[in-house]
C-alpha positions as CSV (number, residue, x, y, z in Angstrom):
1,X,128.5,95.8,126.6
2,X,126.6,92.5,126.4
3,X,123.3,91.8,127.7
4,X,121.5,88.4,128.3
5,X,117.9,88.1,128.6
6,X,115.9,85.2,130.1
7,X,111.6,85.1,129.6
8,X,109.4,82.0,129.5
9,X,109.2,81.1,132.9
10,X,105.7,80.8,134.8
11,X,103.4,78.5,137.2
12,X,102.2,75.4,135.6
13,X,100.9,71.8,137.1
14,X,103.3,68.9,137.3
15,X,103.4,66.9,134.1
16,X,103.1,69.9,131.9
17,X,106.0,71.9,129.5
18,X,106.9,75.5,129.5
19,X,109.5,76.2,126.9
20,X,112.6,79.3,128.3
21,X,114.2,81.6,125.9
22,X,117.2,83.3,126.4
23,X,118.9,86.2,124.2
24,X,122.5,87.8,123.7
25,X,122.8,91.0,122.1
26,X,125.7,93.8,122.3
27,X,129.3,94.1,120.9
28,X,129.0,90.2,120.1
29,X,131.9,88.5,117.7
30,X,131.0,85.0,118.7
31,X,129.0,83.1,121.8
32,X,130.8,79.3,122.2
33,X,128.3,77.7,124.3
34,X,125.0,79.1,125.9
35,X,124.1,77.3,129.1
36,X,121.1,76.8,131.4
37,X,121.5,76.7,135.3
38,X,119.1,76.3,138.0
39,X,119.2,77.5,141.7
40,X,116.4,76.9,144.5
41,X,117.0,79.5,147.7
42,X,119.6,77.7,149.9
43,X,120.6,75.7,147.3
44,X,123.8,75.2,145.0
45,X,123.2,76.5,141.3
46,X,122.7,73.2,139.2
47,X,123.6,73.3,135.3
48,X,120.8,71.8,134.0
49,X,121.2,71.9,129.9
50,X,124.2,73.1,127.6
51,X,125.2,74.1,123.9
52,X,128.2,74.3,122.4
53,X,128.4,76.8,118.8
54,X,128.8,73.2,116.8
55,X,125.5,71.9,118.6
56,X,126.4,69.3,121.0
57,X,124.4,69.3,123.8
58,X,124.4,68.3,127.4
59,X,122.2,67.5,130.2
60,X,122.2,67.4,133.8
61,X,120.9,63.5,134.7
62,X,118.2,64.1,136.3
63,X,116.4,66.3,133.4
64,X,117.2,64.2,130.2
65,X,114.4,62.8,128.1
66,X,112.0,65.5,129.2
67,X,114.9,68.6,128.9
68,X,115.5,69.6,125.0
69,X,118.2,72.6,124.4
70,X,118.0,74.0,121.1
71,X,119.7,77.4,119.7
72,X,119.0,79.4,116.9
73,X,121.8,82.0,116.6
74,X,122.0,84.2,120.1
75,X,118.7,82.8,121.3
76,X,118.5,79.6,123.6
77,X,115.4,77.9,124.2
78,X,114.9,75.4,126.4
79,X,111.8,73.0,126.0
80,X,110.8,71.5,129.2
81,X,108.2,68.3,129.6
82,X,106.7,66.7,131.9
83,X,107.5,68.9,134.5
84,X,108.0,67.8,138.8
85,X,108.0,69.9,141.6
86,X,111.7,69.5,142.4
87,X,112.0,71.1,138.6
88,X,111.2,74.3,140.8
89,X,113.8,77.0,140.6
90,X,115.3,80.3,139.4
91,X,116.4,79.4,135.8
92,X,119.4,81.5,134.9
93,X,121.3,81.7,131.5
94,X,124.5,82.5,130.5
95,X,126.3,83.0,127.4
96,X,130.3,82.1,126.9
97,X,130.6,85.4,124.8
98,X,134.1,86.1,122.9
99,X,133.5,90.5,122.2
100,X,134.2,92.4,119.6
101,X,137.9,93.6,120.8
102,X,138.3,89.7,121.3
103,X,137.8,89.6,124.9
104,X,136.1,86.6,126.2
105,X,133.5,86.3,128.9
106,X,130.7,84.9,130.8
107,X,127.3,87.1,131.0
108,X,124.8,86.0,132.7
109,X,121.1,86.9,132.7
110,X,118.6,87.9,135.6
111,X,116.9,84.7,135.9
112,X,113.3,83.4,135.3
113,X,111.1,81.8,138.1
114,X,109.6,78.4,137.0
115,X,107.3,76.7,139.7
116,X,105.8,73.4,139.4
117,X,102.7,72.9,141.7
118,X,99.2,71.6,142.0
């Protein structure tokens, strides 16, 4: 069993940062890329930031230059700047997780609520 855990979120003013964490744990071998998504109600799920286990990183368009993915092991973090109110949105992670027993999967996490408002 794998589990993936999102915290970080909050309410903060546009132009400011709030920085998302995300962690794996459970009958882990190897994760191969951990990935950020976004989802407003109504509204498609966006990815928004990705990592691959060598480190490259990409980004949605509309979030580069303020965006920064980083990883340090099973964590994700996810450093947001200067923040707008269409950054508003569920932020979901999930982890491409290969299990001990070799089987490989997506798990995804529960979400964290990040509003941007004045």
């Amino acid at each position: 069993q794998v589990h993936v855990v999102e915290s970080g979120g909050g309410s903060v003013q546009p132009g400011g940062s709030l920085r998302l964490s995300c962690t794996a744990s459970g009958r882990i071998l190897r994760i191969n890329s951990m990935t950020w998504y976004r989802q407003e109600p109504g509204s498609e799920r966006q990815l928004v930031a990705t990592i691959s286990d060598d480190g490259s990183t990409e980004y949605a368009d509309s979030v580069k230059d303020r965006f920064t993915i980083s990883r340090e092991g099973k964590t994700v973090f996810l450093q947001m700047n200067s923040l707008k109110p269409e950054d508003t949105a569920n932020y979901y992670c999930t982890a491409d997780v290969v299990e001990v027993g070799r089987n490989r999967r997506a798990y995804w996490g529960q979400g964290t609520q990040v509003t941007i408002s004045s």
